[in-house]
N, C-alpha and C positions, 0 to 999 in steps of 0.2 A: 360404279354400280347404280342401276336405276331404282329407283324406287317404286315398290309394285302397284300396280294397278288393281280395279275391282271390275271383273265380268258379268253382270247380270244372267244368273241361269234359268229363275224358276221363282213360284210364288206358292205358296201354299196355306190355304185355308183352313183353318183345324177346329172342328166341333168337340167342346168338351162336355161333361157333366158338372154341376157344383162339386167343389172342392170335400173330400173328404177331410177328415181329425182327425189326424197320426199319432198326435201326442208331443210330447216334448221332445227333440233329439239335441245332446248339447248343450242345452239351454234357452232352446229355441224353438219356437212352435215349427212344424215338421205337418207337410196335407201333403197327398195326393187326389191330383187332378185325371179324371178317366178319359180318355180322346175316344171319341165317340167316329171318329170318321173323317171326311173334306176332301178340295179337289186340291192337283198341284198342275199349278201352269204357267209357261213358259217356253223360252225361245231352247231352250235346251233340254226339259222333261216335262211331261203331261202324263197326267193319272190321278191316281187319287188315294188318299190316307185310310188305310185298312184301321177300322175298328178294335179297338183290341191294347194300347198304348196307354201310359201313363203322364204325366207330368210330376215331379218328385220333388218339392220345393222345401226350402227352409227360409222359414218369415222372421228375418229378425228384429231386434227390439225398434228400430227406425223404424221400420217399413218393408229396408231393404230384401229383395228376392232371388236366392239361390238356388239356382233349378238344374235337374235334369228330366229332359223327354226322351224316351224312348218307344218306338213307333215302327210302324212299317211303310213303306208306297207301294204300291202297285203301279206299274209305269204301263203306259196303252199297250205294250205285248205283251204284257203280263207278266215282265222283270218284278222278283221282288225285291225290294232296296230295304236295305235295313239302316237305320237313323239315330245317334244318339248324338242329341244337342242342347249343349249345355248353354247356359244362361247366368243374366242378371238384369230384374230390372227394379228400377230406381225411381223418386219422383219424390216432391215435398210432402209432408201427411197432409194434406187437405185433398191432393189426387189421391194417395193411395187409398184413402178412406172410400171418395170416389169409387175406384177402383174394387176396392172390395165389396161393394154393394151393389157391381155389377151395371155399375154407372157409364155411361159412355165418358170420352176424355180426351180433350183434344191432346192428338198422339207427340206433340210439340213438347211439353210439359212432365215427358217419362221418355228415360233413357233406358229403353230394349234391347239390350244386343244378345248375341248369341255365337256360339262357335262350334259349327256342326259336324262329323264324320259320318260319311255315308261310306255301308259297304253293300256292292255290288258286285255281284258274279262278273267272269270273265263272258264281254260281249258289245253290245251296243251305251252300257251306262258303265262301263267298266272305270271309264274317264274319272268319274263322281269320286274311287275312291285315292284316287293318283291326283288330286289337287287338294288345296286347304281351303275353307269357305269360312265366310264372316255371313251373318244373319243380319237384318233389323227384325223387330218385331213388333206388332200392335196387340193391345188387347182390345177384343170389342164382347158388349154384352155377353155375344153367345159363342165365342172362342178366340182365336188367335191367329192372326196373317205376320206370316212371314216373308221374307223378301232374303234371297241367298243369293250369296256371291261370289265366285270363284274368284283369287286372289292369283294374280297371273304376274 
């Protein structure tokens, strides 16, 4: 057996709002994040992220970040792709502090991954939901770049 490979499909840009206060869940501070919109591009989808999504995180006592996004794309003919991809990301508390104050951060220094499911109607993105994808992720001031990868 070979060992699988990563596809580069797609890049996507994500505008959020500041973090809401959820409150505790579990023992752990609990925000959501409102995705305010973004574009998505790349050698296998183009469009852009419908306004309207969340980000659903749990901040534990570390730093550490347990998320789920849930979102939409609009793909350039107007495919709706629906998105949920879950997360974790990591880094020593002197980034995350960074981090939470909305600090840029050289992306070397925080470990972002992700592991997305995308569903798409029977058609030209149909492919998106018949493969498994691995993410990176960056966080920058004013939202979140991601980078997907179909696991071939």
């Amino acid at each position: 057996m070979q060992p699988p490979t990563l596809d580069f499909a797609f890049e996507a840009r994500v505008s959020v709002s500041p973090a809401l206060d959820a409150g505790v869940v579990h023992g752990n501070a609990r925000r959501v994040i409102p995705i305010t919109g973004g574009i998505v591009e790349g050698p296998r989808l183009n469009g852009r992220v419908i306004p309207g999504g969340a980000d659903w995180q749990i901040v534990y006592a570390d730093g550490a970040i347990d998320l789920t996004a849930r979102y939409t794309i609009e793909a350039t003919d107007g495919t709706l792709i629906g998105v949920v991809n879950r997360g974790l990301r990591t880094a020593a508390p002197d980034v995350l502090a960074k981090l939470a104050r909305r600090e840029a951060v050289d992306p070397s220094l925080v470990y972002f991954r992700t592991t997305p499911v995308f569903e798409a109607p029977e058609g030209p993105h149909f492919w998106l939901t018949r493969h498994i994808f691995v993410g990176t992720a960056q966080r920058h001031p004013e939202g979140v770049q991601l980078r997907f990868f179909a696991v071939l």
